[in-house]
N, C-alpha and C positions, 0 to 999 in steps of 0.2 A: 064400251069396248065390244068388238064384234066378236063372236063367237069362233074359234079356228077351226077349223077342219083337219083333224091332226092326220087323220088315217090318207088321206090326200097330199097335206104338205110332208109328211114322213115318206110316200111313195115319191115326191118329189125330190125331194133329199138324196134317198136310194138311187135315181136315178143318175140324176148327177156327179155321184161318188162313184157308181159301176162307169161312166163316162170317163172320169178323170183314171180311174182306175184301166183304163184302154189306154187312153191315151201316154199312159205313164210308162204301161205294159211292164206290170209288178214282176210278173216271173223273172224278167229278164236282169227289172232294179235286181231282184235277189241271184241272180245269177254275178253278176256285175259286182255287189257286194263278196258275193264268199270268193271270189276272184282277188277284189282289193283286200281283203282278212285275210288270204293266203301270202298275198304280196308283203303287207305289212310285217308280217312273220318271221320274215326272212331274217336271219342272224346277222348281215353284214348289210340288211338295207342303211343306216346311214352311214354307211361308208360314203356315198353319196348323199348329204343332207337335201341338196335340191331335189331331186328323184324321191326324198322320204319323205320332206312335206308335201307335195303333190302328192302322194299314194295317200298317206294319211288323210291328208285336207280333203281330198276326193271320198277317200273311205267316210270321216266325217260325214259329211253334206249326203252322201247316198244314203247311209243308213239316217238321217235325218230325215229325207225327203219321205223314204218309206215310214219310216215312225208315224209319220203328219199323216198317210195317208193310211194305214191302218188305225190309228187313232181315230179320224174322224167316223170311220165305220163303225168301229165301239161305242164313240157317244149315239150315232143315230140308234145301235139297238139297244142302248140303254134308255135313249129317248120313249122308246116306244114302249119298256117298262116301269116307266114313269107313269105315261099317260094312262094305261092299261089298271097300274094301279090306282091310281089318283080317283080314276074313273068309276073303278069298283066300288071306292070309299065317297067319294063325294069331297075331297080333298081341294075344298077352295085353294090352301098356299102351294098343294104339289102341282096343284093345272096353273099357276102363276108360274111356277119356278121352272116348268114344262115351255111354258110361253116363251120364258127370258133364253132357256136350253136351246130352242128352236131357230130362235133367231141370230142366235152364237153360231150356230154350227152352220146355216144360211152364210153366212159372212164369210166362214172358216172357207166354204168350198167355194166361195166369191174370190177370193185371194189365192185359192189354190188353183183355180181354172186358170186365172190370169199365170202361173208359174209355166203351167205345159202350153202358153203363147209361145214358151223361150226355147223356140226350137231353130233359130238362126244359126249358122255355122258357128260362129264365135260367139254365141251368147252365153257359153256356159263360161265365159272366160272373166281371171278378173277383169278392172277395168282401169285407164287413165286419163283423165280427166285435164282441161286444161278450160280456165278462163282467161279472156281476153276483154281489158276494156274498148269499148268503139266511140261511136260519136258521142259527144256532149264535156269534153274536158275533166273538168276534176267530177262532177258526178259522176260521168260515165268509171271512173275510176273506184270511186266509191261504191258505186253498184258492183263493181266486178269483185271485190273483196265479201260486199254482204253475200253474194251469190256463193262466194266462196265458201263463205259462212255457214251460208243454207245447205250446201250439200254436206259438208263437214258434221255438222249435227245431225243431218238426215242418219247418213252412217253409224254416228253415235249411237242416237237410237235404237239402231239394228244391231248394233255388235260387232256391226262390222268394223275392221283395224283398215287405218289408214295413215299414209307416208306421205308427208309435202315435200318436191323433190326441187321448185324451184318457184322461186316468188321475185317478181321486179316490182319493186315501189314506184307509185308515182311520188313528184316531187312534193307535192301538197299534202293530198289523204289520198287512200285506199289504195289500188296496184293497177300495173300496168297490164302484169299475164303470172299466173300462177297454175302450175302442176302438181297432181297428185297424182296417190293411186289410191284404188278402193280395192283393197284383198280380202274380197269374199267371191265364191261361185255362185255364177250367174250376174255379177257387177256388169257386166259391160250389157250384157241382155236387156238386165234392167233401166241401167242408167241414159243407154242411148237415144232412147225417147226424149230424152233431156237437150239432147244435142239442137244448134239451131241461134237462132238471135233472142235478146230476154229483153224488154223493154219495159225501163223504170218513169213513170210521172209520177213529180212531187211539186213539193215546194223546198228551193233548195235552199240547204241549211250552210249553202256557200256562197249564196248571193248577198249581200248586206242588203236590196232591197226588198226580198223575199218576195220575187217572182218563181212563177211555177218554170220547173227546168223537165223535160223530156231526153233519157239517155239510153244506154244502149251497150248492152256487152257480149259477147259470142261463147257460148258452150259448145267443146272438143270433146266428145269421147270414143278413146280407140279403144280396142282389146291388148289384153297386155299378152306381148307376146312370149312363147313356151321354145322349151328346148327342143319341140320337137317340130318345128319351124323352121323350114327352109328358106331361109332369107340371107342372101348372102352380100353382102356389099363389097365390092373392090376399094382397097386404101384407095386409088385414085380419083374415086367419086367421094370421097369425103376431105372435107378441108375440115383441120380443129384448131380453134381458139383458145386462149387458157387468158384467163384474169380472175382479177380480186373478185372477191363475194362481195357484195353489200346488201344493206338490211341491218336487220338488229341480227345477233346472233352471240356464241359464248367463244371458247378456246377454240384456233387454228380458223375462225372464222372471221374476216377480212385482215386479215395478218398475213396470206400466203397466195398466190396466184393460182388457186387451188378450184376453183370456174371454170367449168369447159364449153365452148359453144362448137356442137358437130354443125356443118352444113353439107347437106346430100347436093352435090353439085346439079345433077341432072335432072331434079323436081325443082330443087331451088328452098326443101323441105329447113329448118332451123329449128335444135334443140338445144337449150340451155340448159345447165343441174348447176346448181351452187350449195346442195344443205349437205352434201356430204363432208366429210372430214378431210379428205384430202382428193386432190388431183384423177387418181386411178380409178374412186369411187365413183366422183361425177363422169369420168368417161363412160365407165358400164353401165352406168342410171342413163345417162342419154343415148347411150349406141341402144340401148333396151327400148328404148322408147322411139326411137329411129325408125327402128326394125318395127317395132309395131306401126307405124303409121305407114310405113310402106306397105307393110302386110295387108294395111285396110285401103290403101289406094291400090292396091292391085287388084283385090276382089271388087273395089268400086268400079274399076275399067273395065273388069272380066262381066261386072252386071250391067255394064252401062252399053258391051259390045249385044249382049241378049236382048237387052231392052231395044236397041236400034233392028234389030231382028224380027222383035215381035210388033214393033210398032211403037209410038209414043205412046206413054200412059201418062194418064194426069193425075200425082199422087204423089206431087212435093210437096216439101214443109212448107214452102215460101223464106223470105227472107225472116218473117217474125212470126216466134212461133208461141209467146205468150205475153201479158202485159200485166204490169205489177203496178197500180194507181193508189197512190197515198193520198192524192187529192186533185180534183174539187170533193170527191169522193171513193171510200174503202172498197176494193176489189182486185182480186186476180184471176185472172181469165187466160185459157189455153185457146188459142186460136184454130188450133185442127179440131180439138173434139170438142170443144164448146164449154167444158167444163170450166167451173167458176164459184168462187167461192168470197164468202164480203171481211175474211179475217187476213189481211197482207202479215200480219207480226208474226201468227204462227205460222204461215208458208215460209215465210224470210228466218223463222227458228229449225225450219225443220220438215214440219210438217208436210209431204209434199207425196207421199203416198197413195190417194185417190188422183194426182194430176198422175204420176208415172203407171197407175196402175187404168188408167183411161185411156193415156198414152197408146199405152200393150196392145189393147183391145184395137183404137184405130189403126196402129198399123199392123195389124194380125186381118182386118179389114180388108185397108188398101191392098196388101197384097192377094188374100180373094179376088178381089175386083181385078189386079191386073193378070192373075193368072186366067179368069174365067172368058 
């Protein structure tokens, strides 16, 4: 094992943390904070409960963000009185335990760089999520439920709370199109690197002669829209549909007409809710979700007027933008940033953190490149 260089990789550390520590611009995190703690205070804040989880939830996650980044300060200067002593004494197990410290706290500020990527207007937003299966029939169907699956755990993992607002079965296995949401700050930031086409090779375990099947399903993710969004729709641009639920489900579920499908007439835009309880609930879960996709097709037109401004940039996803291989051989591979990895069960569990956090980086990238 090579000898470290601590007094070097510590300055490196430092450096990196006074970087993130700009970029963060802490004064302002604690300005921002005693702002939402005076908010929270307030004797009659939930008189409005929507306006107090957002103050709280907000309060949360800021004084979180600041915690993580004072924290990691502390461990680098206790790092350095490790090694300091360690050194003194000749402490074979404290310059181990110094080695293992070092490389924690590397990692720590690897993850934390990637967080101050999420400086997109709506990345601090939660997010809503929808998959769609595409070519290949019932696999393709089945793929769009695993994918399902995949981010559903990812979430888990984090903490973060999650709402399934509408699931279409296919007739065989797996689903047609399903929606979520991921209600954590900075969800949409994060997850949108996700967005895009996902492509499944296997051997399909729906074939009776067990030929290899190639499928295909589409990830959707908007920001989920605030009340503080002006979005306004005219009744006349919406037409709504009411029907049964179907699916599996418990009381007032496919017993009542209680299914709404909005359609925005003049995109041609279609949202369906079915897991609420009744009729009024699904209307406000899909007008919510409406109003967010519009919100992000408008700023998509308002980027796409700039972009024909400044000129074409070449710095799309393409149509596929990862590929998930169960066989002739083990591998997942991100097609924009190259990353790759030979374990499919645990990305299809979960696991998917180094792809969105690679993700971040390239298109924290691309957009260098097309603004320079």
């Amino acid at each position: 094992m090579a000898e470290i260089d601590f007094p070097a990789e510590i300055r490196a550390l430092r450096n990196t943390h006074d970087s993130i520590e700009q970029v963060t611009d802490v004064d302002a995190l604690r300005k921002e904070i005693a702002e939402l703690s005076e908010a929270a205070g307030v004797p009659d804040l939930w008189d409005d409960p929507a306006k107090a989880q957002q103050v709280t939830s907000r309060l949360s996650h800021r004084q979180s963000e600041l915690e993580r980044v004072e924290k990691l300060g502390t461990r680098i200067d206790d790092l350095e009185v490790l090694v300091e002593l360690a050194q003194e004494e000749s402490d074979a197990d404290s310059m181990a335990e110094a080695a293992k410290e070092l490389e924690a706290i590397r990692k720590a500020l690897e993850e934390l760089e990637v967080v101050t990527l999420l400086n997109g207007e709506y990345d601090e937003r939660e997010a809503v999520v929808t998959i769609r299966s595409g070519a290949g029939g019932v696999d393709a169907a089945d793929f769009a439920e695993m994918l399902m699956r995949m981010y559903l755990r990812w979430a888990e993992r984090r903490g973060y709370a999650t709402k399934v607002m509408d699931t279409s079965y296919a007739e065989e296995a797996g689903i047609k199109s399903a929606t979520f949401e991921v209600n954590a700050p900075f969800a949409y930031g994060t997850l949108s690197v996700e967005a895009g086409t996902h492509r499944l090779v296997r051997i399909s375990p729906f074939d009776n002669q067990g030929r290899r099947q190639t499928s295909f399903a589409a990830v959707e993710v908007i920001p989920l829209i605030e009340q503080t969004d002006s979005i306004e729709i005219p009744d006349n641009e919406i037409r709504v549909d009411v029907f049964r639920s179907s699916g599996p489900g418990g009381q007032s579920v496919n017993t009542t007409d209680s299914a709404v499908r909005l359609t925005h007439i003049p995109t041609g835009i279609v949202v369906s809710m079915q897991n609420e309880k009744s009729q009024i609930q699904n209307r406000a879960a899909a007008m919510r979700v409406l109003q967010s996709r519009l919100l992000l097709l408008k700023k998509e037109q308002e980027d796409a007027e700039k972009k024909a401004l400044a000129g074409d940039v070449k710095a799309s996803w393409g149509d596929q933008m990862r590929s998930y291989v169960l066989n002739p051989y083990q591998m997942v591979k991100d097609l924009r940033t190259e990353h790759e990895v030979g374990n499919p069960a645990a990305v299809l569990d979960g696991d998917i953190d180094d792809f969105i956090d690679a993700g971040i980086r390239w298109r924290a990238s691309q957009r260098q490149l097309a603004e320079s």
